[in-house]
N, C-alpha and C positions, 0 to 999 in steps of 0.2 A: 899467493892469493888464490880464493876459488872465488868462482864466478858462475853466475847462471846465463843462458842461451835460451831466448825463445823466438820460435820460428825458423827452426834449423830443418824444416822438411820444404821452405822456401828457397829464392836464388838467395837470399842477399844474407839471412839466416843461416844456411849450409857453408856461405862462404868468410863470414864471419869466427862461426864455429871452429872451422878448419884450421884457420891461422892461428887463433886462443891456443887451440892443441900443442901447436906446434912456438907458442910461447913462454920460455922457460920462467918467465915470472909469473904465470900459471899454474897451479899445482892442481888444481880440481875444477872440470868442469862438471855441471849439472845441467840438460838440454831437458826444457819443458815443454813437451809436445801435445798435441789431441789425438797425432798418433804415430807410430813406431818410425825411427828411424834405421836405416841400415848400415850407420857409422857405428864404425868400433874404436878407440882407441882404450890406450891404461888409465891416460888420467878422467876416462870418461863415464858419466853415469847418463840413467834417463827416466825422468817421467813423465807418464803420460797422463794427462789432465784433461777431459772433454770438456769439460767447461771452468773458462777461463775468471769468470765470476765468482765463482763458489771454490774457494783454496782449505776450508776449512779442517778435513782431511790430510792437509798434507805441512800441517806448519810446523813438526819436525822435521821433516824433509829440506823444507827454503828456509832453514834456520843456521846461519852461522857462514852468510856471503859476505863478500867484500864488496860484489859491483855485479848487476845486472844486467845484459846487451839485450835487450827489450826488441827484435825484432820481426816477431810475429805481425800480420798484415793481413790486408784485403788489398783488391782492387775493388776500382768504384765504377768500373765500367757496367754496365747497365743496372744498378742499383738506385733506388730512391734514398733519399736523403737521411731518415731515420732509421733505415736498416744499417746505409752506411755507418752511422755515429753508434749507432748501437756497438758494431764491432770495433771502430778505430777508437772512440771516445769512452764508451760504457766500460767496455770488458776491460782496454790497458788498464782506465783508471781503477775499477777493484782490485786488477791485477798486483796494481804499482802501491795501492796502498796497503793490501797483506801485507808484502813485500817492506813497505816502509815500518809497517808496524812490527815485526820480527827483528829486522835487520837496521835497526835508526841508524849505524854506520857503515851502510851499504853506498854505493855513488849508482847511480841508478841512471842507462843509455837508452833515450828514446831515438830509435829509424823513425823520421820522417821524414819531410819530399823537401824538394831543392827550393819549390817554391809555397811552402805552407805560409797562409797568412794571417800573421800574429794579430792581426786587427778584428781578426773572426768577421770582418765584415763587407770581404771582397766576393765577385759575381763567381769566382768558380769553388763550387760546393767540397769538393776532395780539400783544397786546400783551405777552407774554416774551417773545416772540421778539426785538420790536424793543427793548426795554427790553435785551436781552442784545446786541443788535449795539450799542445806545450806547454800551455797556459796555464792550465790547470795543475800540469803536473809540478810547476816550480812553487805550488803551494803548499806540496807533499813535504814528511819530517823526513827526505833522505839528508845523511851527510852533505851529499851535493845531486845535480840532476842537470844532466848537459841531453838536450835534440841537435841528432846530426843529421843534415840535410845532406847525404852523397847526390852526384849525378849522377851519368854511367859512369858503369863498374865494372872492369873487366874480369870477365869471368875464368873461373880457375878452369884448367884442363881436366883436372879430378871430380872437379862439381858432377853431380848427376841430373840438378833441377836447374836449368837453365833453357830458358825460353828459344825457341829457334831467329825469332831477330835477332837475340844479343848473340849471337852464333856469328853473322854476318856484317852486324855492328862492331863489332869487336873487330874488328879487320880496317873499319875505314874510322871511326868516330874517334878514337883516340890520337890517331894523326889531320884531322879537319878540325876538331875541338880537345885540345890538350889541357886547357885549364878548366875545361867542365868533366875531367875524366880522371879518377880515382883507381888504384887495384887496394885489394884488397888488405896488402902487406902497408900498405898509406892508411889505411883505416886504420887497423888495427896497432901500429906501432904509434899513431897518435891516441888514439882511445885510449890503450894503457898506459901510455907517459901522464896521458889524463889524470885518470884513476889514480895515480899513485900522489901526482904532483896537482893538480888541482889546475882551471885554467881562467883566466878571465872573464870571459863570456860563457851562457849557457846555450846559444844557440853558434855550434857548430858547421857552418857553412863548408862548402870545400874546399875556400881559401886558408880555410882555418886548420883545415887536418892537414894540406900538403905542407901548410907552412911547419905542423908540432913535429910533423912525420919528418922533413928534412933537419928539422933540429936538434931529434935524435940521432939521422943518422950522422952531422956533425960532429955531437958530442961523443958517437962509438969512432 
C-alpha cells in the first residue's frame, strides 16, 4: 500500500511517519510538508506544499494512495478563534477533499484531540472546532474516514521534534495513567489493520486502537 503523511515536521507527524517506514505493508510513503524534512528513507518521498489550500499543482503527485495519516496541526494556545478554524477546519477540509476527489478509494486518518466535541457546541473552543472538522470530514466521498483521538504518546528516542515536557512526561505519565497512554507502534499497527480491514466506528478513541493493536498482535 502507499500512503501519504502530513505533518511529519511535528511530534505526533514525525512519529507517525517513522513507524509507516518501518511497516512492511507499506511500500510507499509520500510526507506533504510546508517545509523540508531531514528524514531519509527508500520507500520515502517529499513534498513540500506552502499552502495547504490550493493542491492544484500537485494532483499528479497525491494521485494513486491507498490512505492518508492526516496529521498536520496547530496549537490553539494564544489564538483567536477564527484563525484557529481557519488552520484546523478550513485548510484540512480543502486538503481532504482534493485528496477525496483524486483518490475516492483512499481511507483518509484524521489526528484529532482525546477530547474533541462532536456536538460543535461545548465551552472549550479547540475542541468545536475539531469536533466540527470530524464532522465534516465524514461527509467527504473517501472509501472510509476514521478521527483518532490519541492521548499521550510516547515519544520515540529517534524523534527530533519533541517538546521538552514530553521528555519528562514520558518518564512518569505512562506508569500513573496507563490507559490514557499510547506508543506509537499501538497507533500504527491499529491504523493499518484499519486501513486494510475496515472498523466499526469512525471515531477512534484510545480504547479503540489498544484494543485493534492487541488484536493483531494476537493474531501474529
Amino acid at each position: 500500500m502507499k500512503i501519504i503523511v502530513t505533518g511529519a515536521t511535528g511530534m505526533i507527524g514525525e512519529g507517525v511517519l517513522m513507524y509507516a517506514l518501518e511497516n512492511p505493508n507499506i511500500t510507499g510513503v509520500l510526507m506533504v510538508n510546508r517545509r523540508a524534512s531531514p528524514l531519509k528513507h527508500p520507500k520515502l518521498s517529499e513534498l513540500i506544499v506552502k499552502d495547504f489550500t490550493n493542491l492544484t499543482a500537485y494532483s499528479n503527485l497525491l494521485t494513486g494512495y491507498d490512505g492518508c495519516f492526516y496529521c498536520a496541526g496547530i496549537s490553539s494556545f494564544g489564538m483567536g478563534e477564527q484563525q484557529y478554524k481557519h488552520f484546523t477546519f478550513y485548510t484540512t477540509m480543502m486538503f481532504a477533499k482534493e485528496l477525496a476527489r483524486l483518490n475516492p478509494n483512499m481511507v483518509f486518518f484524521y489526528l484529532s484531540g482525546v477530547y474533541a466535541d462532536s456536538s460543535e457546541n461545548g465551552k472549550i473552543m479547540w475542541a468545536r472546532i475539531k469536533g466540527k472538522t470530524e464532522n465534516a470530514l465524514n461527509e467527504l466521498s473517501f472509501k472510509a474516514i476514521y478521527s483518532f483521538r490519541p492521548g499521550f504518546i510516547m515519544p520515540l528516542k529517534a524523534q527530533k521534534n519533541v517538546r521538552l515536557i514530553y521528555k519528562g512526561l514520558r518518564l512518569i505519565y505512562p506508569f500513573v495513567f496507563p490507559n490514557k497512554t499510547l506508543t506509537y507502534e499501538e497507533i500504527l499497527t491499529a491504523l493499518i489493520r484499519i486501513l486494510i480491514l475496515g472498523y466499526n466506528k469512525n471515531i477512534l478513541e484510545i480504547k479503540d486502537l489498544k484494543l485493534v493493536a492487541k488484536q493483531v498482535k494476537t493474531d501474529e
